[in-house]
C-alpha positions in Angstrom: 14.1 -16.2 -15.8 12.3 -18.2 -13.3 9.8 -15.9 -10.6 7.4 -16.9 -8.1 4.4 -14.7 -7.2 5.0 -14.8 -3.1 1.9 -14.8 -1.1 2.5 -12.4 2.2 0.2 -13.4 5.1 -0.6 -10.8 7.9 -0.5 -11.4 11.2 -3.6 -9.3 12.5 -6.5 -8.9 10.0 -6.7 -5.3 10.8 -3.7 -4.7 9.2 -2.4 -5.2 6.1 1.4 -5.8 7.1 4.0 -8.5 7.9 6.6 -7.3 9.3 9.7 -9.4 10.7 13.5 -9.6 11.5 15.7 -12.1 10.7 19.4 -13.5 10.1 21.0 -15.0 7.0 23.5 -17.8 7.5 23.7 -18.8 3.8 24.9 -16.3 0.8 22.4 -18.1 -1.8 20.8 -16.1 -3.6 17.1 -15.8 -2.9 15.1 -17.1 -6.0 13.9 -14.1 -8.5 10.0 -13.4 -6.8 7.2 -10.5 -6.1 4.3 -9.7 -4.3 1.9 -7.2 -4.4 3.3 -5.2 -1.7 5.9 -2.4 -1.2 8.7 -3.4 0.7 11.2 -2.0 2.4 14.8 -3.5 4.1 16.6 -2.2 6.7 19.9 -3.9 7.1 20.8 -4.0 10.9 24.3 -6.1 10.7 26.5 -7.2 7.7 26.0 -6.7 3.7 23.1 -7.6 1.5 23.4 -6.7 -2.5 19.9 -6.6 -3.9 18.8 -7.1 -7.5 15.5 -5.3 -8.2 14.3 -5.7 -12.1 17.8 -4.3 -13.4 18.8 -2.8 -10.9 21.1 -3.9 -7.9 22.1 -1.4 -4.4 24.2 -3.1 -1.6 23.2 -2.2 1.4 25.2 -2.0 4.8 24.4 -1.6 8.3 22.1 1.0 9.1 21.1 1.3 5.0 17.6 1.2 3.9 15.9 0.2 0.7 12.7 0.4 -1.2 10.6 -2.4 -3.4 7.9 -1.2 -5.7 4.5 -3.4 -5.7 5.1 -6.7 -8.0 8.5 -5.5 -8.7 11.0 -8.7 -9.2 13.7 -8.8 -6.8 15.8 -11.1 -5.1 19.0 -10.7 -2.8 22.3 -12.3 -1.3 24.4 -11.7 2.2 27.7 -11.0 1.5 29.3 -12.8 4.4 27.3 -14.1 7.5 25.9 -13.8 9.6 23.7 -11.2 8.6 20.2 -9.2 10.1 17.8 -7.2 8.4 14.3 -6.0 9.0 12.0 -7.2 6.3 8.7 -4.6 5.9 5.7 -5.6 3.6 2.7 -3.6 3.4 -0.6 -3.3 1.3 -0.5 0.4 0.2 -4.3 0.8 -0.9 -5.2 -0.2 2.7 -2.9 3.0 4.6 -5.1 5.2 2.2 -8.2 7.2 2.9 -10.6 9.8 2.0 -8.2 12.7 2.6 -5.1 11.2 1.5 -5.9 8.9 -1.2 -4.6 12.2 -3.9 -1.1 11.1 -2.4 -1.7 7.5 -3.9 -0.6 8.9 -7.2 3.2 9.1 -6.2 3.3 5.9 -5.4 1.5 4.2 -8.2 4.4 3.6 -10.7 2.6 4.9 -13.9 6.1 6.7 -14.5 8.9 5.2 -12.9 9.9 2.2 -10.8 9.4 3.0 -7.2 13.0 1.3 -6.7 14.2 4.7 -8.6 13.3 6.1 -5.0 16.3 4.6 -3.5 18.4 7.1 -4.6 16.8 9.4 -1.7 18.4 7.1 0.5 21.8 7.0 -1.0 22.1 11.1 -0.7 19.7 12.1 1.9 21.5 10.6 5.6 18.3 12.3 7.8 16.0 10.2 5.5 17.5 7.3 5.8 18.2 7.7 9.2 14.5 8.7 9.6 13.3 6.0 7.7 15.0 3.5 9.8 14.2 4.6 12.7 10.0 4.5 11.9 11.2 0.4 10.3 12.6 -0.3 13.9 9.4 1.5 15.6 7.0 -0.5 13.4 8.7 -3.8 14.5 8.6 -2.9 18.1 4.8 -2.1 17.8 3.7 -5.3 16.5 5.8 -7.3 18.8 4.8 -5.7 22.0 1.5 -5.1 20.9 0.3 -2.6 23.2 -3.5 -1.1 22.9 -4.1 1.2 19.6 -0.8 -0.2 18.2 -3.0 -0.5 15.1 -3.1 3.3 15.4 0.6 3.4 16.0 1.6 1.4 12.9 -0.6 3.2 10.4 0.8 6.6 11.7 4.4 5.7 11.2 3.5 3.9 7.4 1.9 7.5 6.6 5.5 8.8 8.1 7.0 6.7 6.1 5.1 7.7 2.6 5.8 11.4 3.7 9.3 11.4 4.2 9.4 10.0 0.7 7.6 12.3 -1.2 9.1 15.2 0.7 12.7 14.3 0.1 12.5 13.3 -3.7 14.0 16.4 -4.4 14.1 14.8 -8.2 10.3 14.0 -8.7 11.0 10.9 -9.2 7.5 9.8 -7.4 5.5 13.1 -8.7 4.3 12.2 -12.4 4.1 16.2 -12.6 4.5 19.5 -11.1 1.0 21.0 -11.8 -1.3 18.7 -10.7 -4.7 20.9 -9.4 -6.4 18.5 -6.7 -8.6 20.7 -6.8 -10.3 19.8 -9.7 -11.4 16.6 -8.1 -12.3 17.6 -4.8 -15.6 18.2 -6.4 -15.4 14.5 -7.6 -14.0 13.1 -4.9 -16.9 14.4 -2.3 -19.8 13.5 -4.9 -18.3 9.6 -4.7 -18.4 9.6 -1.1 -22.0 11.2 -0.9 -23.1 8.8 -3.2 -21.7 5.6 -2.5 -25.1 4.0 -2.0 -25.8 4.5 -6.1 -24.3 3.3 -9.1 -21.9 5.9 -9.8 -21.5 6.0 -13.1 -18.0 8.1 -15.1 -20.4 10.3 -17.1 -22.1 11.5 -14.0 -18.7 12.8 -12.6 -17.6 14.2 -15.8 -19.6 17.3 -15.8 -18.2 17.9 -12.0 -15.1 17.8 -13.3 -16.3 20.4 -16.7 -14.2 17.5 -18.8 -14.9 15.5 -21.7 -15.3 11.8 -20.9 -11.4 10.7 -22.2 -9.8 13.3 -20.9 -11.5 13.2 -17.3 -10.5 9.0 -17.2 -6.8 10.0 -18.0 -6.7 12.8 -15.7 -8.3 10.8 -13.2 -5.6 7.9 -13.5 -2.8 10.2 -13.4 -3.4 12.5 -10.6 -4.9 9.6 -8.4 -2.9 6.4 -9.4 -6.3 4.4 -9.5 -8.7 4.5 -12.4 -12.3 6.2 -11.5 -14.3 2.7 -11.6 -11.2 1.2 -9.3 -11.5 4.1 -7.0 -15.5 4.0 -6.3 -15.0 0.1 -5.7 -12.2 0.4 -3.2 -14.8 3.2 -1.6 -17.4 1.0 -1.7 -15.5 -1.9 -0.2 -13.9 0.2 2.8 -17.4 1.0 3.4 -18.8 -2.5 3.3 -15.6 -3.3 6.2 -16.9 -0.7 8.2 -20.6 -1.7 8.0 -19.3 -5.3 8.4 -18.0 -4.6 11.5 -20.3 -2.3 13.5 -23.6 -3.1 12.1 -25.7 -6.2 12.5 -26.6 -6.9 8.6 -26.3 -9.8 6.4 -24.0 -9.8 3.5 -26.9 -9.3 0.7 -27.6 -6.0 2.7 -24.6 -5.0 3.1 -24.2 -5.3 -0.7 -27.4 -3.3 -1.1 -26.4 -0.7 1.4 -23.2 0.4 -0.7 -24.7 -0.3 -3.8 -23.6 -3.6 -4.9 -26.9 -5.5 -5.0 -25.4 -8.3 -7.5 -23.4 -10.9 -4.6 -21.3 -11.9 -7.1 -19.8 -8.8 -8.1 -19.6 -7.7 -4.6 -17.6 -10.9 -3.5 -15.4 -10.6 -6.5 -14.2 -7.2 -5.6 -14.1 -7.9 -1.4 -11.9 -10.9 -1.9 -9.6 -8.2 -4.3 -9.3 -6.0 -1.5 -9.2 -8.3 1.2 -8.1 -11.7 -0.1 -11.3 -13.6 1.9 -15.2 -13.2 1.5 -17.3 -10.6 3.8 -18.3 -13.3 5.8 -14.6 -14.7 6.3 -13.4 -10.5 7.0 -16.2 -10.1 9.7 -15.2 -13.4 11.7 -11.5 -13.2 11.6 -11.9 -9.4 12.6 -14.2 -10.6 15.8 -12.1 -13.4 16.6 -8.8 -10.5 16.9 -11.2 -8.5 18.6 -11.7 -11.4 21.7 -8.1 -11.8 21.9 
C-alpha cells in the first residue's frame, strides 16, 4: 500500500491550524496519506465514505468525523458535487500547564482515536455541537477579527471537551483511576525548575515511586514521556522568551536550560518545524500585519 506523509502548512504562525472548505467534483479516491495532526470533517453537502486504517464511516450532510495523529486515511465523494470542512490541528500546541493531564485521552496508547467516531454516530447534540464549533473555527480565521487567536484555541479546547465528556465508552480514557494528583507534585517542580537539567530520578522521589514504575505511570496518565514533557516545557518557554524579551538564541538556550545550541535547535524545529531565529521573525512579521 502506497502512503504519503502530507506536510500541513499554517496560515498564521501563532497557530498551529489549517483550516479550509472546499468542493469535490471528482469521486477518485484520495491517495492513502497522514500527517501528524488530528483532523476532523464536517460534511456540509453530499456523501463522502472515508477509509481510516481499517476502518471506513460515510458521512452525510451535517455528519462529522474524527482522524487520529499519523493515522492513514483517505476518502471518496459519492456523487458531486460535494462540500466539506477540512480541520487540521497540532494537538501539543492547544495544551498547557493546567490542561496538559487531558493530553492523555488523546494520545492513542490504547486505541485509535478514529474509535471516537462512534460518539458521533449515537450522540446527535455532539455532533451537532461539534459542527457547530468546525463552522465557528472557519468563520474566525476567515474574518479574522482581533484575539481570533483567542477565539480558535477556546473552541479547539471545546472541541477536546465535548469528546471526552461524551465517550460514555472510555474509549479515550486509558483508565478509570487515574490520581492526577500524584503528579501535581511533579508537574509544579518541572515548571519551577525549568531553568536546570531536570533530571527523572530527581522527580521520582516527588512522586514516592521507583524509577520504572514512575516512567510508565508518567506515559500513561500524561500521553508524553517525562523527558518529552520537560522539553516541550522548555520550548513553550523558549517561544515566550523569544517573543517578549530582547535575548539572543544562545541565551535563550541558557535561560531554560538548554546551553548545548544543537540540542536546543533539534528539539525547537520538533515543536515548531523552523529554528528560534525563523519562530521570532515570522511571529514579528504577523505581528505588523
Amino acid at each position: 500500500m502506497e502512503f504519503y506523509n502530507e506536510k500541513v502548512v499554517y496560515e498564521n504562525p501563532l497557530l498551529s491550524l489549517k483550516i479550509f472548505q472546499s468542493e469535490r467534483m471528482h469521486d477518485f479516491y484520495i491517495d492513502w496519506h497522514h500527517h501528524r495532526e488530528l483532523e476532523l470533517l464536517l460534511v456540509t453537502d453530499g456523501i463522502l465514505d472515508v477509509y481510516i486504517d481499517d476502518e471506513s464511516v460515510r458521512l452525510e450532510a451535517g455528519d462529522v468525523a474524527i482522524i487520529g495523529a499519523n493515522q492513514l486515511h483517505r476518502d471518496r465523494s459519492i456523487g458531486v458535487p460535494m462540500h466539506y470542512i477540512v480541520l487540521q490541528f497540532d494537538l501539543e500546541q492547544f495544551f498547557d500547564h493546567s490542561s496538559m493531564p487531558y493530553m492523555r485521552f488523546f494520545s492513542e496508547t490504547k486505541n485509535p482515536l478514529s474509535q471516537a467516531n462512534y460518539i458521533f454516530r449515537e450522540n446527535a447534540h455532539a455532533k451537532a455541537e461539534a459542527a457547530e464549533s468546525i463552522r465557528s473555527i472557519l468563520q474566525e480565521a476567515t474574518t479574522k477579527q482581533t484575539g481570533y487567536e483567542l477565539a480558535v484555541s477556546m473552541l479547539i479546547k471545546k472541541l477536546l471537551l465535548l469528546l471526552i465528556r461524551s465517550d460514555s465508552k472510555k474509549i479515550l480514557a486509558e483508565s478509570e483511576d487515574f490520581d492526577r494528583a500524584r503528579l501535581r507534585g511533579v508537574l509544579d517542580y518541572v515548571e519551577t525548575h525549568l531553568t536546570d537539567r531536570i533530571q527523572v530520578e530527581e522527580v521520582c522521589k516527588l512522586a514516592n515511586m521507583s524509577y520504572y514504575y514512575f516512567v510508565k505511570f508518567f506515559k500513561k496518565a500524561i500521553g508524553l514521556s517525562f523527558t518529552e514533557y520537560v522539553n516541550y516545557r522548555k520550548i513553550k518557554w523558549a517561544e515566550r522568551i523569544l517573543l517578549t524579551k530582547d535575548m539572543s538564541v544562545s541565551e535563550v538556550g541558557d535561560r531554560i536550560g538548554m546551553p548545548n545550541m544543537a540540542h536546543f535547535y533539534k528539539m525547537f524545529k520538533k515543536y515548531n518545524d523552523c529554528s528560534p531565529k525563523q519562530f521570532q521573525k515570522r511571529m514579528l512579521a504577523w505581528n505588523r500585519q
